[in-house]
Each structure stands twice: as structure tokens, then as C-alpha cells.
N, C-alpha and C positions, 0 to 999 in steps of 0.2 A: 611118459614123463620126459619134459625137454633136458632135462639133468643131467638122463640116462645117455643124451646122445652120443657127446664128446668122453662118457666114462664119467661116473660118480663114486665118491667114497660110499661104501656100503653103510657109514655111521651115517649119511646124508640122506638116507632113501629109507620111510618107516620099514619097520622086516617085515610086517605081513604085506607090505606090497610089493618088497621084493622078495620074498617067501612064495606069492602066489604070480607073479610074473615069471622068475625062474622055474616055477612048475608046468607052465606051459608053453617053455622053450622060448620066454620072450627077451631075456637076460642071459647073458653070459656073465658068471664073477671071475675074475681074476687078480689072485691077488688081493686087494682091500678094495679095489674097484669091482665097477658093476656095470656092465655095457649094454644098451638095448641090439637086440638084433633083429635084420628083418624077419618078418612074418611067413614062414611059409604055408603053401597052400597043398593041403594035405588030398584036394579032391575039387573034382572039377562043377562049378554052381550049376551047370546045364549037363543035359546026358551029353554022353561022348558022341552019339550020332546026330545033334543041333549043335556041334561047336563046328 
């Protein structure tokens, strides 16, 4: 959500979207804001011996 980018009131963001964004570490709250954070990458798309 572009909302999220610069920091969003959490009254501005439905809660189950950011109920299910902050569950997968895609939100930071703080405070009554709500921040998108980058995505990390938990594992690599190809085997480690074709990268």
C-alpha cells in the first residue's frame, strides 16, 4: 500500500490488512503509525550451486 510508504495512521489502514501484513513482517507500527518495510528474502529462488 502506497500509504504505508512515508508512515500511515493505523486508523487509515483496514486492521485486517494491516493485521495480516504485520504478520508477515511487512509493517512496522509505531506508535499510531504503520510503516511498510522491505521484503526480505528468506532463501535463495535457485540452488546455491546455479547462483
Amino acid at each position: 500500500m502506497a500509504r504505508l510508504d512515508q508512515g500511515a495512521g493505523r486508523a487509515d489502514v483496514p486492521a485486517d490488512v494491516l493485521a495480516e501484513f504485520t504478520a508477515e513482517h511487512l509493517v512496522l507500527r509505531v506508535g499510531e503509525l504503520a510503516w511498510w518495510l522491505p521484503y526480505r528474502v528468506s532463501r535463495w529462488l535457485q540452488e546455491a550451486m546455479a547462483v
